[in-house]
Residue, then its C-alpha position, 0 to 999 in steps of 0.5 A: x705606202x707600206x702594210x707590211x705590219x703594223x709593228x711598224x707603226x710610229x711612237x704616240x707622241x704622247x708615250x714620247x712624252x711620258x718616257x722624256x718627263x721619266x728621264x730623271x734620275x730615280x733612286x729606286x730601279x726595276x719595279x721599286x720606281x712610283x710608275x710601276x707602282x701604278x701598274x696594278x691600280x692602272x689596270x685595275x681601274x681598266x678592267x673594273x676588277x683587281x689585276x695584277x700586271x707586269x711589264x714586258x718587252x715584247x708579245x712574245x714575253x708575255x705569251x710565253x711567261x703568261x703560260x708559264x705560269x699555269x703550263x708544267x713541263x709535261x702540259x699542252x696548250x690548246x690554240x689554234x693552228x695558226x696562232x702567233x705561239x706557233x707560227x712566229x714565236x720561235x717556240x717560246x711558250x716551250x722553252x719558258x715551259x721547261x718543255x710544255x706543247x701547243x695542241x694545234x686545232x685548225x679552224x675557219x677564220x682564224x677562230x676557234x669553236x667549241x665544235x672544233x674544240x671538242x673534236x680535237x678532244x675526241x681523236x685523243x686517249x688521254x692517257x699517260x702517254x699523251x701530253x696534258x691539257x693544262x690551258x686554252x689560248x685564244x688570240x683577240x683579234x686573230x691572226x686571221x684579223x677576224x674578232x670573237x665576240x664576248x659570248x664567243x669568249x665565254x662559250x670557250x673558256x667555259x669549254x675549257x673551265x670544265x675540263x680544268x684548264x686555264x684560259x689565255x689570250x694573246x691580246x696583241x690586237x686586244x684594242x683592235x678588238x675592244x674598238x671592233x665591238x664597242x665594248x668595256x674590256x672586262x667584256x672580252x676578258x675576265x668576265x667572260x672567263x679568261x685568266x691571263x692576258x697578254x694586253x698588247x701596246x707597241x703595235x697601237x703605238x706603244x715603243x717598247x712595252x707590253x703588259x702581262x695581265x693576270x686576274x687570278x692572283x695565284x697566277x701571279x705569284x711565279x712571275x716576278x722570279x720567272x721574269x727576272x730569271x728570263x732577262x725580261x725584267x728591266x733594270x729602269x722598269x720606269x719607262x716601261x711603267x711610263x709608256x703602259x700607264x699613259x696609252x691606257x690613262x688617256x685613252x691612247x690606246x682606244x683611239x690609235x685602235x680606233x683609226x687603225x680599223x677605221x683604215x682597214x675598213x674603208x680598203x675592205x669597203x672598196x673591194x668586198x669581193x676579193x676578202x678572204x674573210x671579214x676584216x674585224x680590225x686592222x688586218x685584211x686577207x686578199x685574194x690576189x693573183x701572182x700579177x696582181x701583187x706584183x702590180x701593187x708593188x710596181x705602183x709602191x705598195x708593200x705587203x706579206x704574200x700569205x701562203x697560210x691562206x693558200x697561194x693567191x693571198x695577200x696580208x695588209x695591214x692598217x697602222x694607227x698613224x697609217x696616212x690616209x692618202x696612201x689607204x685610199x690610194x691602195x683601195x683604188x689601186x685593188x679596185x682597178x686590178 
């Protein structure tokens, strides 16, 4: 009855499969093997417009060398004050940066808005002596699991656009949102203006593997040498290749996203009075007192205390292999409180 995180959730059976059927010997290592060679197309044919993609270990990797790529030493990125880059990133972004800062903008709900954008804009000089805003980093769905909207996204990287900035997208929970709003996922990215896309899988039930997405091939010309460069490139870039190729060609990754908010809603059904805000995808915030949470744990229930939304807060998160019965136990446990 764990909601701790949903990086605990198990392998896809078929993501096992798909390493197992590439566990033969290949005679060409890194990108040279036939899965790599499908990434492009792969995601390409998701995305309905020409991609290039890479494969990486972590979220994290594919933040920090997405915006590698469009970030110098002296620039800033623009995200919001709770973003994944700078409350759990370990400062990567400035380290594969060479120096590149987070321009922190607090905002409701986890979401950035233009409104807020553009008073963040005002308090600055922007002279010589301030960091450059070289990008925008959005996160779908947001840390505060809450979801932007299509014309949300394109109402921000047109803010960003503007003022010459390339826009990103920390997609961890991309899928979450995709399923949210039952969308194509072109809607949600480059058509509504973003750049890079860090499209997440080993949360959705991927094992090792996410995907650096960039829709502006200029973009992509860096990466391969920074990838190397950062010890993020595998040596057997197959079974990254398998795992990626497999959730997005037979529909994995919608589905497992799909179950994974089915469960975060029923809980929120259940106890809408005690939301923090709205629960878009797999993550809620609940308003729980100190006593409460130490109920719930009593009874076996496992979850983050969430200080970022004040004293009285509760992360959980719903996995895509998440059983049933321990949601519905977990809702009415909430509900007697």
């Amino acid at each position: 009855m764990d909601f701790h995180s949903d990086n605990a959730a198990g392998v896809h059976p078929a993501v096992l499969e798909a390493v197992a059927r590439a566990a033969g010997p290949h005679p060409r290592g890194y990108d040279a093997d036939d899965w790599s060679a499908r990434l492009d197309g792969a995601f390409s044919d998701l995305f309905g417009t020409p991609v290039r993609a890479f494969a990486v270990p972590s979220g994290t990797a594919a933040n920090a060398l997405g915006l590698a790529a469009c970030v110098p030493p002296f620039g800033g990125v623009w995200c919001h004050a709770e973003a994944h880059i700078e409350v759990d990133e370990a400062g990567a972004v400035g380290f594969y940066t060479g120096g590149g800062s987070l321009m922190l903008v607090p905002a409701p709900h986890g979401k950035l808005t233009t409104a807020v954008l553009d008073e963040a804009a005002a308090r600055r000089r922007g002279d010589v002596h301030q960091v450059q805003p070289a990008a925008l980093s959005l996160t779908q769905a947001t840390e505060a699991g809450t979801v932007y909207a299509p014309d949300e996204v394109a109402a921000l990287a047109g803010w960003a656009k503007a003022r010459g900035l390339t826009v990103h997208m920390d997609g961890a929970r991309f899928a979450n949102a995709v399923a949210r709003l039952g969308c194509h996922p072109a809607d949600i990215s480059w058509k509504a203006g973003v750049d890079i896309l860090s499209f997440g899988c080993i949360k959705n039930g991927g094992m090792s593997a996410e995907a650096l997405l960039l829709f502006r091939p200029e973009l992509a010309e860096t990466i391969p040498v920074r990838r190397k460069r950062a010890g993020l490139m595998p040596s057997k870039g197959r079974f990254a290749a398998a795992q990626l190729l497999v959730m997005i060609e037979g529909g994995v990754w919608l589905e497992n996203a799909r179950a994974a908010n089915a469960g975060a809603a029923a809980i929120a059904a259940a106890v809408p009075d005690r939301l923090l805000w709205p629960a878009e995808a797999n993550e809620l915030f609940l308003r729980l007192t100190a006593d409460e949470r130490e109920t719930l744990r009593a009874a076996g229930f496992g979850f983050y205390d969430w200080e970022l939304a004040g004293p009285d807060a509760a992360r959980f998160v719903v996995r895509w292999d998440q059983d049933m019965a321990a949601i519905r136990a977990l809702a009415a446990a909430i509900a007697r409180l």
